[in-house]
N, C-alpha and C positions, 0 to 999 in steps of 0.2 A: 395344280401341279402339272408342269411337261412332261408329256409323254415318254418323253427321255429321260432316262435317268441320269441325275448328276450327282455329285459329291454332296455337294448343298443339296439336293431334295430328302438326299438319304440320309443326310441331319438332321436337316429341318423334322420329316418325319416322326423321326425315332425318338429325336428330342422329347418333338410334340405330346409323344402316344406318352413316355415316360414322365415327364412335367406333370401333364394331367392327372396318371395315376397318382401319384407320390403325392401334389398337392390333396386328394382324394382319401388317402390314406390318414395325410393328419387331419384331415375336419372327421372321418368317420370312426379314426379311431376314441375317442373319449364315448361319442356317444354310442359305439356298441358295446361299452365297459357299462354304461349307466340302463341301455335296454339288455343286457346280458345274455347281446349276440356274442358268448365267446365259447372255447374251449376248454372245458377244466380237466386238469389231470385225472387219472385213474384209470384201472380198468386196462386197458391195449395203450393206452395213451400214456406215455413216460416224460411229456413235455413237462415245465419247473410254470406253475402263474396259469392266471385265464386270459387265456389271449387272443386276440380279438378276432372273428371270421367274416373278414372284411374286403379278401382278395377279389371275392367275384362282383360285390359291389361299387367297389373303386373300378375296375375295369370296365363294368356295366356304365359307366355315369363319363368314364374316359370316351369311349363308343360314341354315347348319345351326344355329349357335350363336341365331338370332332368334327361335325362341320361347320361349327359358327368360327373355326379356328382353320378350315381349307377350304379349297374351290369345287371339292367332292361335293354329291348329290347325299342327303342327306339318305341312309342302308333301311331306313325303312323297314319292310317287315322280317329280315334279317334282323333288325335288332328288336321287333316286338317279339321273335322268336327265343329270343337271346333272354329278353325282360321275362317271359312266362321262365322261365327256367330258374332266372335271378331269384325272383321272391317265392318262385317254389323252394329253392337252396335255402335258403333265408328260413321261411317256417322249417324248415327240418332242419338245420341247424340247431334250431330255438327249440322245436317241441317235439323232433323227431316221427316223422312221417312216414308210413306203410309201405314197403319197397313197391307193391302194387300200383298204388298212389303216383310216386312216382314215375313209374314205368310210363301209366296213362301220361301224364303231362309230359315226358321227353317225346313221345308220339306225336301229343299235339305239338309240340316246339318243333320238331323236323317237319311236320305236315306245314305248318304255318312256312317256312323256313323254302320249303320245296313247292307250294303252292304259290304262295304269294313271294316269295324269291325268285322263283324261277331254279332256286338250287338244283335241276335235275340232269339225273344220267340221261342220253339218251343216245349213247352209240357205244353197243358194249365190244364192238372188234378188235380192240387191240387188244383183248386176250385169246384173241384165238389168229389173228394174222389176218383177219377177213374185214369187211366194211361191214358188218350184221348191225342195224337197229330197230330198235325194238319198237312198240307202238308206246306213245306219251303217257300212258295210262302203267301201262307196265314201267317205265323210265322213274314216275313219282313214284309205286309203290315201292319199289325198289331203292330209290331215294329216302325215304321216309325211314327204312328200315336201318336201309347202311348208317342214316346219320344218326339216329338211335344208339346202334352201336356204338359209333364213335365217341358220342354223348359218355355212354359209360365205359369205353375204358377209358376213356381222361379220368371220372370220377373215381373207377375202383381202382387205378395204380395209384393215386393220391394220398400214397400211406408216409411217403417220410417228405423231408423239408424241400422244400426244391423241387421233389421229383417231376409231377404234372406239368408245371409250368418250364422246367427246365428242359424236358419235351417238347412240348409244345411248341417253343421258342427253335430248337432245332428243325422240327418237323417246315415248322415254317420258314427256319433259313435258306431250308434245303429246295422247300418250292420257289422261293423267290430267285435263287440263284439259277434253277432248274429252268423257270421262264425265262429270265433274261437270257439267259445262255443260249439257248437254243432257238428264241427265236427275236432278242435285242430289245423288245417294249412292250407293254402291255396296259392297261387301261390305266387313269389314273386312280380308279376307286378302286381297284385289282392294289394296285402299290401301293395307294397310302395303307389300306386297312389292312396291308400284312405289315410295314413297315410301323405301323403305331400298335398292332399288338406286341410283336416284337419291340418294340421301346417300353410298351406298358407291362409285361411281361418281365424283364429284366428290371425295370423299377420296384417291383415287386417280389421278386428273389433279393434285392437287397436287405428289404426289411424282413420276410419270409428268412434267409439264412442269415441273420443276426448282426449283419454290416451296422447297425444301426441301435446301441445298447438301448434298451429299455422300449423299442418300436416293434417289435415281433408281432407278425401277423401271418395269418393262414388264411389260405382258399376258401376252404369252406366247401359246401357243397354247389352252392350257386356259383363258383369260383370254379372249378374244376368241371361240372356241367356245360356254361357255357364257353371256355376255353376248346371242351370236347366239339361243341354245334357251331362255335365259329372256325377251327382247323375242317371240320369234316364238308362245311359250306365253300371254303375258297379251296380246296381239295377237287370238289365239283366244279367249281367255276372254273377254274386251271384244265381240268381233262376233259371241258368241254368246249374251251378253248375261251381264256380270258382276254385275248390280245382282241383290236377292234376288225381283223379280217378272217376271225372265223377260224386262225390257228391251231394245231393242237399243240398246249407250249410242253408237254411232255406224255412218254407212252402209260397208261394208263397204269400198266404195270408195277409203275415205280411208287404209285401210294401204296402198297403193301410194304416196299422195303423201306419206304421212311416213315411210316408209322408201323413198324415190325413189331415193336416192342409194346407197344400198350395195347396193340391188336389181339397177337400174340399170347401174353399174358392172363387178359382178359379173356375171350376164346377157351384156351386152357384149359382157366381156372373154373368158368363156366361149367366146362365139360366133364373137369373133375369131382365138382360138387355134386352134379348132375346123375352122374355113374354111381356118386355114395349112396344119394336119397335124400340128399338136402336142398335147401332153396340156393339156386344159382347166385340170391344175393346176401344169403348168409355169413359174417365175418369169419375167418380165419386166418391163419398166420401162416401162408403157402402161397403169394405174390413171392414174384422172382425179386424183387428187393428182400422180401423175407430170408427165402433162399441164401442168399447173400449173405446176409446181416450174420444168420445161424451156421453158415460156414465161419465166420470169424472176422468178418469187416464189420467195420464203424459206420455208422451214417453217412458221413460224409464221403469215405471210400466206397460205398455203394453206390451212392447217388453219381461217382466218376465212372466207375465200372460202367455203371448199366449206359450212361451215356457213351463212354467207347465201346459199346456195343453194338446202338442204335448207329455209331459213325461208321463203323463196320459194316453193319447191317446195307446200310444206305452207297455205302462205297462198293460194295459189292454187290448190290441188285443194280447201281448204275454200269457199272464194267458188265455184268452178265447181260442185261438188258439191251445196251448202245452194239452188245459182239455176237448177238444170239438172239435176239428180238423176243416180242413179250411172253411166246407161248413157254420157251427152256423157261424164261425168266421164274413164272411161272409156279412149273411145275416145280422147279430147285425150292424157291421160298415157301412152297407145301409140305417137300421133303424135310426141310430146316424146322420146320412147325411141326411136324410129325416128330420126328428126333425131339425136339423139345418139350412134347408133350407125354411122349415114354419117358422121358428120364424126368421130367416135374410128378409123374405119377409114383415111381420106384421113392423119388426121394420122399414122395410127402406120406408115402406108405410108411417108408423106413420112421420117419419122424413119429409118426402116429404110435410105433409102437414103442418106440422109445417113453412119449409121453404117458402111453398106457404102462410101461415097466416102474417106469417113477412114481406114478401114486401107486402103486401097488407095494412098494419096495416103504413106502411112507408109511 
């Protein structure tokens, strides 16, 4: 692919990422009906049938299968980072796995990912207006952690249809426009592999929100995992400058305000569970989709909501950031996270005793 962008590559791409998946989708769906990779009703789950968790490994096999299909360098330990996550998703899917367990393996998935990627920070001044960088040693561990993170809030806002990957797909619109804009081109394995998750991603909210009678699939864990370790990886490659002169194609700043919301969230809820005495990865029904839902929106209306939020979100750490540079930027999207983290705690108080009034009333 040219370095430039055209109409046609941005087809070609999107096409490509999305063909892939879809084709990926019908061969895996019968056979994770027959190894009973699926999701059955019950319990937090209100879904109708077992249906199949197949999103992260279609996307997994789209990745690997994409350079025999472009003139890109085959992502290499990027995607062995990606694979270790896939078939950890996979067993706990299947047999459900110790949140412990897991932790360790998204460690090693970003360490692989930041070692042998290169994934890493390593110049943190555009939060503060200075040129400060750090020593390479400090940049990985650093690296390793943030992309941990990221790893899981993709996974823990992956509560209703859409959501994850509907993110996702934005988070990534927003960097890609964000690089061209600002500084015209950038690598070609920079653009095709945001341009083909983005096409695979959206091939996969079709069947995901039901365009598609009787083909409903879900993420999965491995689906939502590595969505989270490949945004949180070209995230890095982008603010350490993905263009071929060394660039910076956006202020550092602005990855908090486009991924606000699953940061956010996640973050949080972390914090909230934390403060009760429970395990940070304990289930409950206190995700700002939840929030949502139990003010009186439908799925579908929430799943809009929250993404005019994150437009919001992103529209307005761009304005603050391009008229006030990264430090206000900043501090503002700490203050907006603080506010949201008092009032997710008031409400999920108030919830909690509501739930404690009703069995008691029972």
């Amino acid at each position: 692919m040219s370095e430039h962008l055209t109409l046609f590559s941005i087809i070609q791409a999107l096409a490509m990422g999305a063909a892939l998946v879809g084709l990926f989708v019908l061969v895996l769906g019968p056979l994770a009906l027959r190894l009973r990779l699926v999701d059955r009703p019950g319990g937090r789950k209100h879904h109708t049938g077992n249906i199949p968790l197949i999103g992260g490994p279609a996307l997994a096999l789209m990745l690997l299968t994409l350079p025999l299909f472009s003139g890109i360098p085959n992502p290499g330990w990027l995607i062995m980072g990606g694979m270790v996550l896939v078939i950890t998703g996979i067993a706990d899917d299947r047999w459900q796995l110790s949140a412990s367990f897991k932790l360790l393996v998204q460690l090693l998935a970003a360490a692989i990912a930041v070692i042998g990627g290169g994934a890493v920070v390593t110049n943190f001044g555009l939060f503060f207006g200075e040129d400060i960088t750090g020593s390479y040693v400090t940049g990985m561990v650093f690296s390793v952690i943030a992309l941990t993170g990221m790893i899981n809030a993709f996974n823990m806002i992956d509560g209703i249809d859409g959501l994850a990957a509907s993110l996702a797909t934005f988070t990534l619109t927003c960097l890609m426009v964000l690089v061209v804009y600002l500084n015209g081109q950038a690598t070609p394995f920079f653009i095709h592999v945001c341009l083909a998750l983005i096409g695979g991603l959206c091939a996969f909210l079709v069947f995901n929100l039901g365009f598609i009678p009787g083909r409903k699939i879900f993420l999965g864990d491995s689906g939502s995992m590595l969505i989270g370790l490949m945004v949180g990886v070209l995230l890095i490659k982008a603010s350490e400058g993905a263009l071929d002169h060394g660039q910076r194609p956006f202020p550092t700043a602005m990855v908090l305000w486009i991924t606000a919301v699953p940061v956010m969230d996640t973050v949080s809820l972390i914090f909230r569970r934390l403060a009760r005495g429970v395990s940070p990865f304990s289930p409950d029904r206190t995700h700002f989709h939840h929030l949502i839902m139990q003010a009186g929106a439908a799925p579908r209306q929430t799943l809009g909501i929250i993404l005019l939020v994150a437009c919001a979100m992103a529209g307005a750490g761009w304005g603050i950031t391009s008229l006030f540079g990264s430090t206000l930027s900043i501090i503002l999207w700490a203050a907006i996270f603080l506010s949201y983290l008092v009032v997710s705690i008031m409400v999920g108080r108030k919830l909690r005793k509501t739930a404690s009034a009703s069995k008691l009333s029972a």
